[in-house]
N, C-alpha and C positions, 0 to 999 in steps of 0.2 A: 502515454499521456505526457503533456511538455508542462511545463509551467508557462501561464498566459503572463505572468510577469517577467520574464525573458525576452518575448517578442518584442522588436524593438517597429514604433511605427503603430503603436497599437494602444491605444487608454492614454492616457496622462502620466507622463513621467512615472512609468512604474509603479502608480496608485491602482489598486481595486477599484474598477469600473464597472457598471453593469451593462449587461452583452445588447447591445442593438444590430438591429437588420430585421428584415422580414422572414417570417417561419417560410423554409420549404419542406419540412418534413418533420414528423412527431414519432418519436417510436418510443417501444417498450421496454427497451433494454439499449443499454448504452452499447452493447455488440452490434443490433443493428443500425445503431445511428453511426456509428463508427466506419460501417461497412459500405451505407449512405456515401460520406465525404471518401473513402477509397475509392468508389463506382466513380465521384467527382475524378475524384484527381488522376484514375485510370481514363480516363473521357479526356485529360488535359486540361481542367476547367481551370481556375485561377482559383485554388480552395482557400488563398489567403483572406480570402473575404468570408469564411465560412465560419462560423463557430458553433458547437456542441453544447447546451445550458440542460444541466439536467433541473428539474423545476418538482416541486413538491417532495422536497428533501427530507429524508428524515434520517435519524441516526438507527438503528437497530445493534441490537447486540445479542447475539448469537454463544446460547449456553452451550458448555463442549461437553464438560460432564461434573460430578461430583468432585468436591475436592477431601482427601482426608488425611490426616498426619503420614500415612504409610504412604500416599500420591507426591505428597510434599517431599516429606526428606527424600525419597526415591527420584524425584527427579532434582532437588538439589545435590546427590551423590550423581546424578548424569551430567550435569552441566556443571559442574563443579570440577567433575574427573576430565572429562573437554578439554576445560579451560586449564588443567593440572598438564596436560598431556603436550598443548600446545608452550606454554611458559615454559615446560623442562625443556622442549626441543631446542628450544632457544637458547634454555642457561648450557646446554649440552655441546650444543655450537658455538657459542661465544664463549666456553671457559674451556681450558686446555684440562676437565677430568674427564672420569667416567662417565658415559652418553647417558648408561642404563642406570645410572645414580641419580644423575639428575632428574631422570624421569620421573624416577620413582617418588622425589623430594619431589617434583612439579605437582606429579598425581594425587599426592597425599593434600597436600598444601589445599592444592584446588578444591579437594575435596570438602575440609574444613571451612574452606571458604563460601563454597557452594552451601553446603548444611545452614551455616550463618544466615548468607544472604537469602534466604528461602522459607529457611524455619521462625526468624523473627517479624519479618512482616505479616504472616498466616495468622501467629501467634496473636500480634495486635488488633486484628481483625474478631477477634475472641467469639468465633461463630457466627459473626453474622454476613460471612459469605463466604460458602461451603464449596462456593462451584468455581470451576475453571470458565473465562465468555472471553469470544472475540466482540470487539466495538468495527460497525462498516458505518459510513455515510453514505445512503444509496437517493437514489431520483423517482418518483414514483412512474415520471416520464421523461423523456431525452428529445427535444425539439433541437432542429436544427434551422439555424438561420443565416442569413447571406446579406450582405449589402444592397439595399434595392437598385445599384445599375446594372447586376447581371445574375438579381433574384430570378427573376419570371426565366432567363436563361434553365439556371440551375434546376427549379423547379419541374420544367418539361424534361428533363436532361433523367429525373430520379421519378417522375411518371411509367419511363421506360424501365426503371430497375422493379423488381418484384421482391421482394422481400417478405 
């Protein structure tokens, strides 16, 4: 996926625009609308003129599991010791001691660190959110649209694709 604020030639000076052109295709999932403008641009069509609007957007969030003090600190002692492991490598390489010392001082550190960064925000949360969620932005559908000089083009063009 690009960023439509990059394209240059495209909306008004880098402002958020809303997508015009004519629908040549509605799909279900943004894989096959996606697959849609490949079939274009495999065919050599001009897909600069095509754009992707996913339409009836909603957020969803997606619960992973329970969260409990022994989930917390356990994974602020994992990401903690990480990030312990990566900083020693470093202080080990940039100082003229011992590799396995610093490591060890990296690991610990981290560790602490981890624990902190982890166990105080759960803490303020004071139970009333127990659970680990991912947050998605999805589309209920993914229409795809093209410029009307070589809409009806495109459109017979993905007639022929099956999907």
């Amino acid at each position: 996926m690009t960023n439509p604020l990059s394209q240059p030639g495209r909306g008004g000076q880098g402002l958020p625009t809303p997508p015009s052109g004519w629908p040549i295709g509605s799909y279900p999932t943004y894989a096959e609308a996606q697959k849609a403008v490949d079939y274009l641009s495999d065919q050599e069509f001009s897909v600069q003129d095509v754009t992707i609007v996913g339409v009836d957007l909603m957020q969803v969030e997606r619960v992973l599991g329970r969260l409990t003090w022994a989930k917390v600190i356990g994974g602020g002692i994992v990401s903690g010791a990480w990030l312990g492991v990566f900083l020693g490598l470093v202080l080990g390489i940039f100082t003229n001691g011992n590799l396995f010392g610093a490591l060890v001082i990296g690991i610990v550190g981290g560790i602490i660190f981890g624990l902190i960064s982890t166990a105080i925000p759960y803490a303020a949360t004071r139970g009333q959110r127990d659970f680990a969620s991912s947050m998605q932005l999805v589309a209920g559908r993914y229409d795809v649209l093209c410029e009307p000089k070589s809409a009806e083009k495109a459109r017979d063009m993905l007639a022929k694709l099956s999907i």
